[in-house]
N, C-alpha and C positions, 0 to 999 in steps of 0.2 A: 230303851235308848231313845234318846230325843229324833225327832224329823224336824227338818228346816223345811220351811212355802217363805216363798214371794210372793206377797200381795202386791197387786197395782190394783187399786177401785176408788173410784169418787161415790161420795153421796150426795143425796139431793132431797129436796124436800119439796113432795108433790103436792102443786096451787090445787087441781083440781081432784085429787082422790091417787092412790093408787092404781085403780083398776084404768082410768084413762091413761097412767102415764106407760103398762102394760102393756096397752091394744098399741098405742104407739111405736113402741119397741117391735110388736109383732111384723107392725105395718114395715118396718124396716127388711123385709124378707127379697130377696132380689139386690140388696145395696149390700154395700160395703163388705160384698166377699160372702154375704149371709147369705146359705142357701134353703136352712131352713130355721123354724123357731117351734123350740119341744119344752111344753107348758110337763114342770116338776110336782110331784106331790106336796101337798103341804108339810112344811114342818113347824115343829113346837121346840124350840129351842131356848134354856132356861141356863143362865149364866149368872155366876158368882166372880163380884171381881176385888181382889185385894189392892190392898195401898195402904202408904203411911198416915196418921191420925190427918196430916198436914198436907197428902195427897200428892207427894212426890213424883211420882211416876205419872201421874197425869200430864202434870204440869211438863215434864218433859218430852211429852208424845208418847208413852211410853201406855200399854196395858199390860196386864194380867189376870188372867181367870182361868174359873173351872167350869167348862160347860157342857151340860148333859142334851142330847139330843141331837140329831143332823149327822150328817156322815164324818167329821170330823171331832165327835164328842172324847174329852179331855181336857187338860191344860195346856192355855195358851199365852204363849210371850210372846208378846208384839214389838219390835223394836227397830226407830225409823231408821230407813235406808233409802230416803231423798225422796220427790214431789209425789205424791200420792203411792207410796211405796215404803212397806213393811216386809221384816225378816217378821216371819210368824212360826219360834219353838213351840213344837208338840210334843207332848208326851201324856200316855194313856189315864183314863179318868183314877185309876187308882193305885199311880205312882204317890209315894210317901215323902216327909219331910226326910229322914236318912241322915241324920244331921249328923258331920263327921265329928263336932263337937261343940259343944254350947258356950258359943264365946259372944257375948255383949253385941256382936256384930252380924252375930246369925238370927237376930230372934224374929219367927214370927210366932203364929197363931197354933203351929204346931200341926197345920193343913197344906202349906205351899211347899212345892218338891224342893231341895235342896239345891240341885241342879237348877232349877231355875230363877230361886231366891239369888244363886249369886249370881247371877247374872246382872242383876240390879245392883248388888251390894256398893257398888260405885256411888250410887244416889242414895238409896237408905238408909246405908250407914248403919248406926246404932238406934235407927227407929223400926219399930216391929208392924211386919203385915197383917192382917186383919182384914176381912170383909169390911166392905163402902160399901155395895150396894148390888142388889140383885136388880138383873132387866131378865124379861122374859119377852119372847118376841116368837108372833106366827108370821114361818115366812111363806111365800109364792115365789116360786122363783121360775123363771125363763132362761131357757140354754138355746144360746145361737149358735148353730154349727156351719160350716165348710159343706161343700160338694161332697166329702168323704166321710161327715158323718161325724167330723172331730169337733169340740167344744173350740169355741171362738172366746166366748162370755160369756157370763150368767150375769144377768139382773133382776136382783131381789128386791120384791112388794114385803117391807115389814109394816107391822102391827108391833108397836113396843111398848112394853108396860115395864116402867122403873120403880120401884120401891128405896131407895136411900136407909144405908143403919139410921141416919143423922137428917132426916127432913121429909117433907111431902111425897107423895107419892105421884106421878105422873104418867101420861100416857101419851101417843104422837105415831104418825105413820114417816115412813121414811123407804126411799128407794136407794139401793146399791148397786155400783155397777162394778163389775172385776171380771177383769182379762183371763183367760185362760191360755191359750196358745195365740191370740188373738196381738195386732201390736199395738201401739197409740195412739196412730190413725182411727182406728176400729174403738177406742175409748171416747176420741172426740167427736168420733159423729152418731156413737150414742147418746151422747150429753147433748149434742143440737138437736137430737130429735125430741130429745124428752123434756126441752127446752121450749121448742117449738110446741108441746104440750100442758107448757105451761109449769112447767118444776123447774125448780130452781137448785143450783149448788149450795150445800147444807155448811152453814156460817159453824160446826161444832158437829162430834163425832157424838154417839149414844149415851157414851159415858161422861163428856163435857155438859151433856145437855141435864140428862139424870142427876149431875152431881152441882149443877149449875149455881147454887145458891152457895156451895161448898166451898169452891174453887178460892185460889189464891188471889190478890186483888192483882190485876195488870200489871206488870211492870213499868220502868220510862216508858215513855214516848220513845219512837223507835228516831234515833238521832239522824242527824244530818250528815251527810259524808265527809269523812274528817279530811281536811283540808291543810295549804302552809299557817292558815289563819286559826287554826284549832288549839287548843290548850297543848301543852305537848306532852301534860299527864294522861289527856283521853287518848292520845296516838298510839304510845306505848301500852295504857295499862287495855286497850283493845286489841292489841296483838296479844300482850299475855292471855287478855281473854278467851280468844280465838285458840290459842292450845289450851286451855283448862279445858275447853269443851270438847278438842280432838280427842283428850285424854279420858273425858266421860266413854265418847264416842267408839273409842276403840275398847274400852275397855272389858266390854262385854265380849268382842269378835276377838280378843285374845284368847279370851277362857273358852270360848269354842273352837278356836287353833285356826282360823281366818285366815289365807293365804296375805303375806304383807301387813298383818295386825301389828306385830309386836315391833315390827319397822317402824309402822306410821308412830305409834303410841312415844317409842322411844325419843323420836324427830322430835314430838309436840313438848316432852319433857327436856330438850336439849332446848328448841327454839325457847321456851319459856325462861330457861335459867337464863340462857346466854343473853337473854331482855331485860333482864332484873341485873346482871351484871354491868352489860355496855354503856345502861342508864342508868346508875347508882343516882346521878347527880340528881334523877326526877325525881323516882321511887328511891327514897332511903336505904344508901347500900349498907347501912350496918343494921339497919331491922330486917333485912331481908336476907340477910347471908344464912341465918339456917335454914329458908325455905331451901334457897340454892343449894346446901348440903345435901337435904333431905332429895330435889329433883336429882341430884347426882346420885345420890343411892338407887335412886328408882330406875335411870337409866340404867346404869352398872346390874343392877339385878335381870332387866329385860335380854342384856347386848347377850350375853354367852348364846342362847335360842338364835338370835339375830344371826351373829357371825357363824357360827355353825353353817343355817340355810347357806347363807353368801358363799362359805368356802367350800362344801358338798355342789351345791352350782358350778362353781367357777370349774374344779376339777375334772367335777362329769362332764361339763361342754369343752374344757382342755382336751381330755380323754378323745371326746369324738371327735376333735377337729384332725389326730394324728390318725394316716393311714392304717387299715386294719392288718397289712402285715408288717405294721414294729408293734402292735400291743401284743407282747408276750404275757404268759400266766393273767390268773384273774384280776387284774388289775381295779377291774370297774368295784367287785365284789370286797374287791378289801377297802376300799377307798368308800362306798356305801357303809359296810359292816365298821367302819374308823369313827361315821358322825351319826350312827344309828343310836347308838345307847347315850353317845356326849346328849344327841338334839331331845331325844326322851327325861334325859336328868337336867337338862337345860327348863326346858319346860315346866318340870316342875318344878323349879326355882321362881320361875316367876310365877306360877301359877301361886306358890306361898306365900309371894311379896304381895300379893294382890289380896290375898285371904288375912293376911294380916294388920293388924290392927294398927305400926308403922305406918302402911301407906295410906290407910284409913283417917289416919289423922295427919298427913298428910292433904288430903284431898280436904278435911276440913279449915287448915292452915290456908290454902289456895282461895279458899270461897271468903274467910276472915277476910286476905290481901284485897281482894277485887270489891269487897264491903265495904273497907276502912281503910284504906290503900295510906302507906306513908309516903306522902308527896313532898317536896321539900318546895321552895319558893318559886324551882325554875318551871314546876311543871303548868303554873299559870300564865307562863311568858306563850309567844306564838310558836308550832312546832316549828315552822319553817328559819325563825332565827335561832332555833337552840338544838333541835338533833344533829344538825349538820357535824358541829363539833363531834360529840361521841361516833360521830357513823366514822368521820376523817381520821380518828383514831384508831380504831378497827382495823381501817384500810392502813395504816403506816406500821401497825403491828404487823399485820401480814405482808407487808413488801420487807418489812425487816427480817422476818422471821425466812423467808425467800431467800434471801439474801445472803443469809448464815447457813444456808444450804452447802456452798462448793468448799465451803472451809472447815465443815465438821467435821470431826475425829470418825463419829456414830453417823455417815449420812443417812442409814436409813431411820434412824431417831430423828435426825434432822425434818426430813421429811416430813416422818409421823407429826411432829409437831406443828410443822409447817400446813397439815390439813388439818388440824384443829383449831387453828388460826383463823384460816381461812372460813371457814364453820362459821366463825363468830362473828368475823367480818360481812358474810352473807347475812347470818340473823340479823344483824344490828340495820343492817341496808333494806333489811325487808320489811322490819318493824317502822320505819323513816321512811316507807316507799310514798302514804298518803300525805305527807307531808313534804317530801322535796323532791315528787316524785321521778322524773329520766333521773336525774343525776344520783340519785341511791337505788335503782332498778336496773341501773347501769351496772352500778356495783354489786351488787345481788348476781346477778347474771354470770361478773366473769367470777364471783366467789365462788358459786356455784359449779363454773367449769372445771377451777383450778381445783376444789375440794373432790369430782369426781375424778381428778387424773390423777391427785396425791391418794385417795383412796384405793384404784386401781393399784398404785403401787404397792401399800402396804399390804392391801392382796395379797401383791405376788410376795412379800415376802413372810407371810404366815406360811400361804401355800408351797412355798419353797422349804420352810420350816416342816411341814404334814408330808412332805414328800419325801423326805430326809427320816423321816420316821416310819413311813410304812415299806421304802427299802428294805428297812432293820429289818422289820417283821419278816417280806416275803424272802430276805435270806436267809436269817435263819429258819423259816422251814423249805429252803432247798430252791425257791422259785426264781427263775428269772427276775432280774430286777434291771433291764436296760430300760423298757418303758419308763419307770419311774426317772433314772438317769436326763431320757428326752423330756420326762415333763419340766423336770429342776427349770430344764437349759432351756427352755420357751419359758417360762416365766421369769426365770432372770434378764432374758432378752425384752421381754415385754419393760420391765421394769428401766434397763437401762435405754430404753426408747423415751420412753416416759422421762427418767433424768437428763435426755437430752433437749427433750421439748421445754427444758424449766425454763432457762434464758428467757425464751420473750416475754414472760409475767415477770422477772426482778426487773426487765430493763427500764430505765426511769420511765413513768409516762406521766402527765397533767394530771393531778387530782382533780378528775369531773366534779367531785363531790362538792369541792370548794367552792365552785362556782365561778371560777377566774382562773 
């Protein structure tokens, strides 16, 4: 079974040799909480690391290897989790491929664990892994510890020897530093000392450097901050960007059951459609209606997992908010045992969507759009004269749809719809924020409010729905069921609080957005 680590470490690359940038680190004994420094045996540490012919995983911060030697020796997934900081999957040096079944989308070398290949499968797609290049590296390493004796940091003196399937072969010293219990204070003023030593922070990781000649060419130039003055293709088609990449992002920390994975993932695939919808007029809405299909499938596949969490929450913090003498019978126990086998078959719902070769080509329809984006003539105009429209749109759908609230037949369908709306209205304000910025940040905001209280409602009324159901259960096998009765009745109250609050969002107010 796999182990997850957190790495925080900077590297560096030492002016004057390793062993001076060492003594200096020693010399740190007495500061920053260091109460001693314990010189580590040498190790010999020889790693093999896979990627696509084209070197995929690199290019996205991303490694993978099998490395023999060190106290950690195994396979290792490195995958970022923000500034100087990796989730690092392990698992033992002689876990197998296991392959559930040989679909075009699984293929490597026929060496990389299963479990670990998908985790990438987001980026590699139907290109197979294979060894890039062997490093081998003698480390030194220094353990700073605390008054009690506990690891602060280690910084590693490596010796690195690269060999490439595909080029030269090189060699290079390099210093590492990584936290242990230690916090980021303790990382910056190892980096000053060993600054002061003359080492520098390293422009490229082992593998960037080893593979150097390899590497994909640069991309743009990293653009200018999109403004009212910006094409109002780059506005939008850089929001949609921005969820393709959540959507890389999560996709990995879903397959590993991620607290809030399958939430964020879902967002980034709503925010993207409901962008490719609002701006049909930029990006061409009839070339892109079956991506928007296809993100609605992927949604739909996620939500069951989603709302599950959300309704198991809600009931069990319902549950404890009621005095502990009205919960009669097990109440918690059947309400747990209700979303235990749904959230298990949930999961693996999406866990197939994601293995499948549907949203595989989906993710490659996403990367086409953002390649070759169908722009129609407006999106050369300035954002700030031409989103306003679509965002004022958004916002009049959702004041109408508000509005058709007190006269529905179905108010809680009304409702429901009514926070879908709203949904869209926020996307579309959020994608338009660098472009006409307060006045659709405005709108974002209160879309965002009224979506979480139309939300809340619909809560209540699933939960109201689950509680009406598990009555059934605890009576016919004989149990008290008033508890459930009390939950009903606080959630319907919740609920018609909430339809009391609705009034002040239909009442007319100035469209900010307009501008006038």
């Amino acid at each position: 079974m796999a182990t997850v680590v957190r790495e925080i470490e900077r590297k560096y690359n030492p002016a004057e040799g390793s062993t001076v940038a060492l003594d200096a680190v020693k010399a740190m004994t007495g500061t920053a909480g260091i109460a001693a420094v314990s010189q580590q045996g040498e190790q010999l540490l020889d790693a093999v690391y896979y990627d696509t012919a084209d070197l995929r995983l690199i290019e996205a911060g991303i490694t993978l290897r099998r490395r023999t030697g060190g106290e950690d020796a195994g396979w290792h997934l490195k995958l970022p989790a923000g500034a100087d900081t990796k989730d690092e999957i392990r698992l033992p040096p002689d876990a197998t491929s296991g392959k559930r079944e040989a679909t075009p989308y699984a293929r490597t070398d026929g060496a990389v664990p299963e479990e670990l290949a998908a985790l990438v499968r987001a980026r590699t797609r139907d290109a197979a892994l294979a060894p890039v290049v062997r490093i081998q590296t003698s480390r030194r390493v220094l353990r700073l510890l605390d008054g009690a004796g506990q690891a602060l940091a280690e910084v590693a003196a490596d010796h690195v020897s690269a060999e490439p399937a595909d080029g030269p072969a090189a060699s290079w010293e390099e210093i590492e530093a990584e936290l242990v219990t230690g916090g980021p204070a303790l990382l910056t003023a190892i980096e000053a000392q060993l600054c002061r030593a003359g080492a520098r922070p390293a422009a490229a990781t082992k593998l960037q450097r080893a593979l150097g000649g390899r590497l994909p060419a640069a991309g743009h130039a990293e653009q200018p901050p999109l403004t009212r003055g910006s094409p109002a293709g780059q506005v939008v088609l850089g929001y949609v960007r921005d969820q393709v990449a959540a959507i890389w992002r999560y996709d990995p920390l879903v397959r590993r059951d991620a607290p809030d994975a399958v939430h964020q993932m879902r967002v980034a695939t709503r925010r993207a459609r409901s962008a490719l919808q609002a701006f049909g007029g930029i990006i061409e809405r009839d070339a892109t209606r079956p991506l928007c299909a296809e993100l609605k499938w992927l949604a739909a596949a996620l939500g069951p997992a989603r709302d599950g969490e959300v309704m198991l929450a809600r009931l069990t913090a319902d549950l404890a908010a009621i005095p502990p003498a009205l919960v009669t019978g097990p109440v918690q126990a059947r309400i747990t045992a209700h979303f235990t086998a749904g959230l298990a078959q949930a999961a693996q719902t999406a866990l197939a969507a994601l293995d499948g070769q549907r949203y595989l080509r989906l993710l490659d329809d996403l990367d086409a759009l953002l390649a070759d984006p169908p722009l129609t003539p407006l999106a050369k105009r300035k954002a700030g004269k031409v989103l306003g429209k679509p965002v004022r749109r958004a916002a009049r759908r959702l004041h109408r749809a508000l509005a058709a609230v007190p006269g529905a037949e179905d108010r809680d369908a009304a409702i429901h719809e009514a926070r879908k709306t709203a949904k869209r209205a926020r996307y579309a304000a959020e994608a338009a924020t660098p472009a006409l910025g307060r006045t659709a940040s405005r709108q974002a905001a209160r879309a965002k409010k009224l979506q979480q209280l139309l939300g809340d409602h619909h809560d209540s009324v699933v939960a109201r729905a689950v509680l009406l159901d598990l009555a059934g259960q605890a009576r016919a096998a004989g149990e008290d069921t008033f508890t459930y009765g009390l939950m009903h009745q606080r959630q319907a109250s919740q609920a018609a609080t909430i339809e009391q609050a609705l009034p002040r969002f239909t009442a007319t107010r100035r469209d900010r957005t307009t501008g006038h």
